[in-house]
C-alpha positions in Angstrom: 50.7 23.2 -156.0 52.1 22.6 -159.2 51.7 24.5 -162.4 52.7 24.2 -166.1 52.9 27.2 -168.2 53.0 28.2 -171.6 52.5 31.4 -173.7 52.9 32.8 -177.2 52.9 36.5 -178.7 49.7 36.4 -181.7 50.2 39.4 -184.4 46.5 40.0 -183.8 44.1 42.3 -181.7 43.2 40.9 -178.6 39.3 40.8 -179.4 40.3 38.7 -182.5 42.5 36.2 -180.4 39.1 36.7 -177.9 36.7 35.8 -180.5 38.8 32.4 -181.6 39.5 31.1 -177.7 35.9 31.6 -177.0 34.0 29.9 -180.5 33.8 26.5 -178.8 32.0 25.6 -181.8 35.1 25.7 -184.1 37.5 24.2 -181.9 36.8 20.7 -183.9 38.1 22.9 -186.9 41.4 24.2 -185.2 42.4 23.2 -181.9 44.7 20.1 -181.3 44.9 19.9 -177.9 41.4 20.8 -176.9 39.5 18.8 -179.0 35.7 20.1 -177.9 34.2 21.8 -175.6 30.4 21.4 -174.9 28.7 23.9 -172.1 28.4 27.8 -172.0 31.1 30.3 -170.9 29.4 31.9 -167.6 30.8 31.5 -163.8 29.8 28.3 -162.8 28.6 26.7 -165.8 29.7 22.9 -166.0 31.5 22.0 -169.0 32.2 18.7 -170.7 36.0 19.0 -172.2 37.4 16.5 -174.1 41.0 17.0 -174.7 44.6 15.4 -175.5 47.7 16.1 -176.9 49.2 14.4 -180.2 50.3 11.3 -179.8 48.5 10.9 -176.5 45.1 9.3 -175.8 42.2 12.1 -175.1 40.4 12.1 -172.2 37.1 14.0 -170.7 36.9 16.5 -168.0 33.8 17.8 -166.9 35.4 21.4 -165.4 33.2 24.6 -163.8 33.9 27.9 -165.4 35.2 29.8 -162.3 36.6 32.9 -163.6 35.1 35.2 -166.8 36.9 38.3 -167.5 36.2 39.0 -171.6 38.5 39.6 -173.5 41.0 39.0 -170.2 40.9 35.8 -168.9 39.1 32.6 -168.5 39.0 29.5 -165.7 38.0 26.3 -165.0 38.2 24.1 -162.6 38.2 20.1 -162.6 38.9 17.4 -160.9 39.9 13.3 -160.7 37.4 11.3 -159.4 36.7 13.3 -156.2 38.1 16.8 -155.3 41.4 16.7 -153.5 42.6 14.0 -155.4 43.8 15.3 -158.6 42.4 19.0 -159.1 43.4 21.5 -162.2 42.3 24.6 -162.5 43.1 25.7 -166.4 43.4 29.3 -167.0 43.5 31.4 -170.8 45.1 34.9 -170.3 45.1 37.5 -172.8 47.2 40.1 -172.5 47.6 43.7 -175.0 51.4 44.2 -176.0 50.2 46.4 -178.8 46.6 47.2 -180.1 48.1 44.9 -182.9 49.6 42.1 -180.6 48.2 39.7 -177.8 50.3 37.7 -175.6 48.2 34.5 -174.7 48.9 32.8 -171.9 48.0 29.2 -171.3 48.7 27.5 -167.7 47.2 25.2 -165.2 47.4 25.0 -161.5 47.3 21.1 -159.9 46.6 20.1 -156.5 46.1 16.9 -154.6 47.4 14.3 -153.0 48.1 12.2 -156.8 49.8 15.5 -158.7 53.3 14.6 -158.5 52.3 10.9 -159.7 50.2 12.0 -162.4 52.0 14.9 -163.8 54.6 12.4 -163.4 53.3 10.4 -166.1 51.5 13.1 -168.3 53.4 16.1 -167.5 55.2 16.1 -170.3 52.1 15.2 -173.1 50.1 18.2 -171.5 53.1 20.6 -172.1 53.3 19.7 -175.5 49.3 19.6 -176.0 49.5 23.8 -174.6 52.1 24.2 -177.0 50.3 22.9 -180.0 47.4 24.6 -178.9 49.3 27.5 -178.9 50.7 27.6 -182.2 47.1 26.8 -183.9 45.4 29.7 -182.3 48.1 31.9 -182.7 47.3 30.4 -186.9 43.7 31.0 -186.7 44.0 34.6 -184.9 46.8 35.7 -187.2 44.9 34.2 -190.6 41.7 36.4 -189.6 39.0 33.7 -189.1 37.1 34.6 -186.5 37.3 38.5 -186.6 34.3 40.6 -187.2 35.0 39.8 -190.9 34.5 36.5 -190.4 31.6 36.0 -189.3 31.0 35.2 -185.5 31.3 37.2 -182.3 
């Protein structure tokens, strides 16, 4: 197994960073790396995921939701072509430091027989697209859209 790991302390309440991760909807609006995502957050609801870093060409997934903790954590699992191959199980963790402060935590777990090839090749453009990510919804959480104020839950 190989994993790449990210994570960034957002000057907002978790429920706030929460309510941002979890508006699919507005991710056209916000998010750099994850460019959509189409499909309901429940365990083992299919998802169609179309992301990409700057600079890099996008590409859809169509992932499961395998782990839904609100306001804690998030999963899902995809794969290449055929499981075993090329498998990634992306994870969002969210994480209390203050009632006022969220450390978010953005990693993903490969497996397969074609990880070290791939990640190889796009190790580095997937780094930089969790970084980017990152930074915008530390942005959005910390500018208040999408607290209660704002207008979705």
């Amino acid at each position: 197994m190989k994993e790449l790991r990210t994570e960034i302390t957002i000057d907002a309440p978790v429920a706030d960073v929460w309510r941002v991760l979890t508006d699919f909807a507005a991710y056209p609006d916000w998010n750099p790396f994850v460019r959509s995502i189409e499909g309901k957050l429940a365990i083992g609801a299919p998802l169609k995921v179309l992301l990409g870093a700057s600079g890099s060409r996008t590409m859809t997934f169509k992932p499961t939701v395998t782990k839904l903790k609100p306001l804690e954590e998030f999963r899902w699992l995809g794969s290449l072509f055929f499981p075993g191959i090329f498998d990634g199980e992306h994870i969002f963790e969210l994480q209390a430091k203050t009632p006022e402060t969220t450390l978010f935590t953005q990693r993903e777990e490969f497996n397969g027989f074609l990880v070290s090839l791939i990640l190889g090749r796009t190790g580095a453009d997937t780094r930089r697209g969790f970084e980017e990510m990152n930074a915008a919804l530390k942005a959005r959480a910390e500018s208040g859209i999408g607290d209660s104020a704002g207008g979705f839950a």
